[in-house]
C-alpha positions as CSV (number, residue, x, y, z in Angstrom):
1,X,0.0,0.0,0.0
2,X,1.3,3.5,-1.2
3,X,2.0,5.9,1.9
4,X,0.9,9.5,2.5
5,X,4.0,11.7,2.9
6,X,1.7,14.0,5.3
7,X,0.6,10.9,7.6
8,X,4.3,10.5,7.7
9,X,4.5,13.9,9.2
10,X,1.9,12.6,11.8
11,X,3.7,9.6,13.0
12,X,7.0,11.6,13.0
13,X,5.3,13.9,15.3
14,X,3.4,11.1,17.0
15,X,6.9,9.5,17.8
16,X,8.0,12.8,19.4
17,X,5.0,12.6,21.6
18,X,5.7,9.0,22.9
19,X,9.7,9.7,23.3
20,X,8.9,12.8,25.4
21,X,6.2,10.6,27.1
22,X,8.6,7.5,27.8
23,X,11.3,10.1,29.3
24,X,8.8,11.2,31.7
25,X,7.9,7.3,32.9
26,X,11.6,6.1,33.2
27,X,12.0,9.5,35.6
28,X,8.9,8.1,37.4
29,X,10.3,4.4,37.4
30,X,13.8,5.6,38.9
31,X,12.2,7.9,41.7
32,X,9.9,5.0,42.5
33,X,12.7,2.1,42.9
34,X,14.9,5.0,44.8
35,X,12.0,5.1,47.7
36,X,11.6,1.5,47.8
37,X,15.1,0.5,48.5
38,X,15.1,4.0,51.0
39,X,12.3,2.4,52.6
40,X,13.7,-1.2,52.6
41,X,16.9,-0.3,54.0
42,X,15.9,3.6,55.6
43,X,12.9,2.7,57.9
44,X,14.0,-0.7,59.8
45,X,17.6,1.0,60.8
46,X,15.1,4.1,62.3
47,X,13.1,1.3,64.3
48,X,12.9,-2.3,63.8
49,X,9.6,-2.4,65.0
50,X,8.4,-0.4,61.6
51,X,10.5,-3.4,59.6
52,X,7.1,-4.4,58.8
53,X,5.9,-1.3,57.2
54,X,8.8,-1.0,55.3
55,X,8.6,-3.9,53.7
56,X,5.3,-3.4,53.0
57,X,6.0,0.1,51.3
58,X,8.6,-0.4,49.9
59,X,6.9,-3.4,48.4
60,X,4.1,-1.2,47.2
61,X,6.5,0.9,45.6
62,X,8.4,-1.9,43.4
63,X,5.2,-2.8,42.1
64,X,4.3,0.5,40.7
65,X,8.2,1.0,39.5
66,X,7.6,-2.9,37.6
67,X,4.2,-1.5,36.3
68,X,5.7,2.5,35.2
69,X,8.5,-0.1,33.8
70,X,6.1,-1.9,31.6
71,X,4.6,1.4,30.1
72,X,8.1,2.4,29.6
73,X,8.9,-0.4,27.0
74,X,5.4,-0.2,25.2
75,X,6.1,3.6,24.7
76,X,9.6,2.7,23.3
77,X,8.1,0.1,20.9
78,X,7.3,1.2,17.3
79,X,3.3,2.3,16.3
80,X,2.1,-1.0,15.1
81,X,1.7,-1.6,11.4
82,X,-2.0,-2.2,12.2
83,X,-2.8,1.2,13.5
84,X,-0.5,2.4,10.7
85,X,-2.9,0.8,8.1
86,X,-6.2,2.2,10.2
87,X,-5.0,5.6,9.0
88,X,-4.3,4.8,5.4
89,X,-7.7,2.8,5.1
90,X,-9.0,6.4,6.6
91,X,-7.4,8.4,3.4
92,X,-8.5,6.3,1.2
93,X,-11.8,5.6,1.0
94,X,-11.9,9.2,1.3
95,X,-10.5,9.7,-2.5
96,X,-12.1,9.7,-5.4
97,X,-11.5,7.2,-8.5
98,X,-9.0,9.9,-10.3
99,X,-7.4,11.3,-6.7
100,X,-3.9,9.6,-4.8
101,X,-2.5,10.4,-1.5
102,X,-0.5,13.0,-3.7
103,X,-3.8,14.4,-4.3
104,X,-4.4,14.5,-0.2
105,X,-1.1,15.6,0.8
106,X,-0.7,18.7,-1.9
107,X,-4.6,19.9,-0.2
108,X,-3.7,19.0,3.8
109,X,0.2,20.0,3.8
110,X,-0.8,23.7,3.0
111,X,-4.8,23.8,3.9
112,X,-6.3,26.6,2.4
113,X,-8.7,27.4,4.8
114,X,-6.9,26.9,8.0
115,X,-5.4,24.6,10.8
116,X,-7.3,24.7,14.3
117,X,-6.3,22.7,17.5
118,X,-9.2,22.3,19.3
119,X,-9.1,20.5,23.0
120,X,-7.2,16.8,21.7
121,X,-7.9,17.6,17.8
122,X,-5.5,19.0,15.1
123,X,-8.4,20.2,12.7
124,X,-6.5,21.3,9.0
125,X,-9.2,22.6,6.5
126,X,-8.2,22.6,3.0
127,X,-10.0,22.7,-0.5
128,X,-11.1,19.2,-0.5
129,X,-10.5,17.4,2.5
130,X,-10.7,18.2,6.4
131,X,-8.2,16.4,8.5
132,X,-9.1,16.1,11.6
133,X,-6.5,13.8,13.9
134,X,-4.9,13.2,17.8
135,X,-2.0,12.1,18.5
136,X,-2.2,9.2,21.7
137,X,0.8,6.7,22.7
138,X,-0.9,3.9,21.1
139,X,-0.4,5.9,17.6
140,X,-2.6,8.9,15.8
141,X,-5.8,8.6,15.3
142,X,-7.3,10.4,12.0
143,X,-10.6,10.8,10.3
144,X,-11.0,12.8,7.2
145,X,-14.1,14.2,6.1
146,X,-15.0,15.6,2.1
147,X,-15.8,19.2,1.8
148,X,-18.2,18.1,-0.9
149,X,-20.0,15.6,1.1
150,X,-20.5,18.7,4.2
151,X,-24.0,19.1,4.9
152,X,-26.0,21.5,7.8
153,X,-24.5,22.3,10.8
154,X,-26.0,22.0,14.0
155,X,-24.6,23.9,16.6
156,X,-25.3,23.5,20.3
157,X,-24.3,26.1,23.2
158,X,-25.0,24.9,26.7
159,X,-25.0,27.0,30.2
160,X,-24.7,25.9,33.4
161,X,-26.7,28.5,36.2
162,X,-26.8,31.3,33.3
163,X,-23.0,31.2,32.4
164,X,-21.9,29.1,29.0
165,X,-19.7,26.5,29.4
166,X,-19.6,24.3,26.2
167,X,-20.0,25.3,22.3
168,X,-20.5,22.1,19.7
169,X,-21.3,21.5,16.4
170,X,-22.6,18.5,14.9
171,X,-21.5,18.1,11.1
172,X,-23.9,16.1,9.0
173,X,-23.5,15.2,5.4
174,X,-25.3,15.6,2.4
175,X,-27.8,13.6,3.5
176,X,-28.9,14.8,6.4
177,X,-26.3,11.6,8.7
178,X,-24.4,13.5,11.7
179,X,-20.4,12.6,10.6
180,X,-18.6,14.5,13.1
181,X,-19.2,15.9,16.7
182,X,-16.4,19.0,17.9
183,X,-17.2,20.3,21.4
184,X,-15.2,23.0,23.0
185,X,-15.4,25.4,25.9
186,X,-12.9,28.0,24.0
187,X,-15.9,30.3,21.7
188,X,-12.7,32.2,20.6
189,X,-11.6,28.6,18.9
190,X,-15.0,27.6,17.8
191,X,-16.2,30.6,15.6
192,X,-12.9,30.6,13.2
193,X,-12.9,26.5,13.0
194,X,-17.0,27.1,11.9
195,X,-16.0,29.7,9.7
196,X,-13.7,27.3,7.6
197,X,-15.8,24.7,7.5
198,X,-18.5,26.9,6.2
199,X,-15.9,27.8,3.3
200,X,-14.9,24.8,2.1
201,X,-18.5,23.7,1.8
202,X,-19.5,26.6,-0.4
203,X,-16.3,26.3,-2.4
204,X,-16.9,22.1,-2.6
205,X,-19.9,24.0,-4.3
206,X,-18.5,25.5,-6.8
207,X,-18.3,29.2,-5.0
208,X,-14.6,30.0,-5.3
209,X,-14.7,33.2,-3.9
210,X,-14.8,32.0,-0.4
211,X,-10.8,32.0,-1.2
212,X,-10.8,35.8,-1.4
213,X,-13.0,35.7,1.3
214,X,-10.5,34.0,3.5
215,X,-7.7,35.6,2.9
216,X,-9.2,38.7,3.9
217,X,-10.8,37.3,7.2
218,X,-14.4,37.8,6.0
219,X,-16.5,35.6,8.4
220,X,-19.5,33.5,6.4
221,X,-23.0,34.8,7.5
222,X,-24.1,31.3,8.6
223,X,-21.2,31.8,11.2
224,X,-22.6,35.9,12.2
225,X,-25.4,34.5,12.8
226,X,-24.5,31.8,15.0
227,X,-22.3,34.3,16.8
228,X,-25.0,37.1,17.5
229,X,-27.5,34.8,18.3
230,X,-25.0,33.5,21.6
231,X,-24.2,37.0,22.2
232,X,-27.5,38.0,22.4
233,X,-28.6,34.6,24.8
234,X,-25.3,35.4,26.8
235,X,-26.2,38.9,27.3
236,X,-29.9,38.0,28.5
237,X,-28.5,35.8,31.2
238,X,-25.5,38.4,32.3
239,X,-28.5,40.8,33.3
240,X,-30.5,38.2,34.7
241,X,-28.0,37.6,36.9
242,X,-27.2,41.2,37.6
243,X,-30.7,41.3,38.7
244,X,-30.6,38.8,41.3
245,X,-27.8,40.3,42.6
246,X,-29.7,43.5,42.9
247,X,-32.6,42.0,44.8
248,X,-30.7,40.1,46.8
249,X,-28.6,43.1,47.7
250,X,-31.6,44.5,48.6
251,X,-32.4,41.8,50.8
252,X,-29.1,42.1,53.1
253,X,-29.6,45.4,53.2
254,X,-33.4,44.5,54.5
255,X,-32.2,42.0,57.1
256,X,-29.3,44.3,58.2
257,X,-32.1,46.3,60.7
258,X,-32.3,42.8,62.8
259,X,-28.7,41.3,61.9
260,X,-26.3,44.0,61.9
261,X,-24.4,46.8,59.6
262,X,-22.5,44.0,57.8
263,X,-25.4,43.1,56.0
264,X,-26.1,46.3,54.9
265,X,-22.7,47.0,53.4
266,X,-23.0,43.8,51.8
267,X,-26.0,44.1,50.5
268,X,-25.0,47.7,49.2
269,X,-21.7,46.0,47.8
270,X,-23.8,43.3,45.8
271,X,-26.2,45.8,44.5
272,X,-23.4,48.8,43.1
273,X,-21.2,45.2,41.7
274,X,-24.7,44.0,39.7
275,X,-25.8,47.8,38.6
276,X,-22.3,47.9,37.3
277,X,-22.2,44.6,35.6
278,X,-25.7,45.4,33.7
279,X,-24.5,48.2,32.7
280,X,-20.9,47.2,31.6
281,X,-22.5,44.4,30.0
282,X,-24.7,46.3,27.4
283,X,-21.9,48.6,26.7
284,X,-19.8,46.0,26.0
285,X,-22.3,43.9,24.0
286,X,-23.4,47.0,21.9
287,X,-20.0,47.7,20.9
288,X,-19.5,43.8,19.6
């Protein structure tokens, strides 16, 4: 089976991973056998009578050096030729009748529309394909998508007690199957990685000037959209929360008449910190 110079790339970078990784173990396996022969030898001479749990620890200790030893020689083995292949099987049933890895490499080496790292995932966005891989001590693990084969995009923002904690996406193909799921908490991350995927879409659809579009930073209306519409939810629950603080403020400063001046100035101090939220808040998100 031909090879993919960029996967190549991947495993070199993949090998870097598990060297630094096995460096890290055989520091863990040497600190570990040091305690256990400290404990062996260190603990009886300070009492006999703690011979026993000495022994014992330092027992417990040569059995996590033998098992930090055991991870050390898998990392130091090669990636196995069978999750080698898993990646090249992954490429190509992803070409076409007239494409070749050549044809893969040339679009992923130098992706038009961008390269993203999102939480685990090196994300690279070019005219055709979408690589999308993570690199684990076992070997990488890549799936490819087809800008031509991109269908809707359902994107998902959930809150926890009014504040957002995770943006998604759910990518679909042409037919309406959900293909790919990327979650993140970073919005900052999200919006440009949706931008490129709206791009190579519309130029898998014959819309080249999504190019010049790039290249100038133009963001894709789908992706404005999706960005003013969490804006505007986000805004909503700032106040709402600003507003809570206010009553509650006014609460403390209720209760301070039977429970003393300190509630007062707290409830004072809650009340000018929400007014001034609110209103930094709507400054903020009218200027965005």
């Amino acid at each position: 089976m031909n090879r993919s110079r960029y996967l190549d790339t991947i495993l070199e970078e993949n090998n870097k991973f598990k060297s630094s990784t096995s460096k890290r173990t055989l520091i863990n396996v040497i600190v570990l056998i040091v305690v256990a022969v400290v404990a062996y030898f260190g603990i009886p001479s300070l009492d006999k009578r703690a011979a026993f749990v000495g022994n014992m620890l330092s027992g417990i200790m040569a059995l996590m050096a033998l098992i930090f030893f055991i991870k050390y020689l898998r990392l130091n083995s090669p990636i196995k030729e069978k999750e080698i292949n898993k990646c090249l099987q992954e490429i190509q049933k992803n070409l076409k009748a007239d494409e070749t890895f050549d044809t893969f490499d040339q679009d992923i080496s130098n992706p038009a529309f961008g390269e993203y790292i999102i939480d685990n995932s090196n994300i690279r966005v070019g005219k055709t394909f979408v690589l999308f891989y993570s690199i684990y001590t076992s070997g990488p693990l890549v799936r490819i998508l087809r800008g031509d084969n991109l269908g809707e995009f359902d994107v998902h923002y959930f809150t926890q007690n009014g504040l957002g904690t995770d943006i998604g996406v759910d990518i679909n193909d042409v037919n309406g199957k959900r293909i790919k799921t990327v979650m993140t908490s970073d919005k900052n991350k999200f919006y440009p990685f949706l931008n490129a995927m709206e791009q190579i879409k519309h130029y898998a659809n014959g819309n080249d000037i999504v190019v010049e579009e790039n290249s100038i930073g133009q963001e894709q209306a789908f992706v404005q959209e999706v960005r003013e519409g969490i804006e505007h939810h986000d805004k909503k629950n700032y106040i709402k929360i600003g507003i809570f603080g206010i009553v509650f403020g006014m609460f403390l400063c209720i209760a301070s008449s039977s429970s003393g001046i300190a509630f007062l100035y707290g409830g004072l101090a809650l009340m000018v910190i929400s007014i001034v939220g609110i209103i930094a808040t709507c400054i903020f998100m009218r200027k965005k």
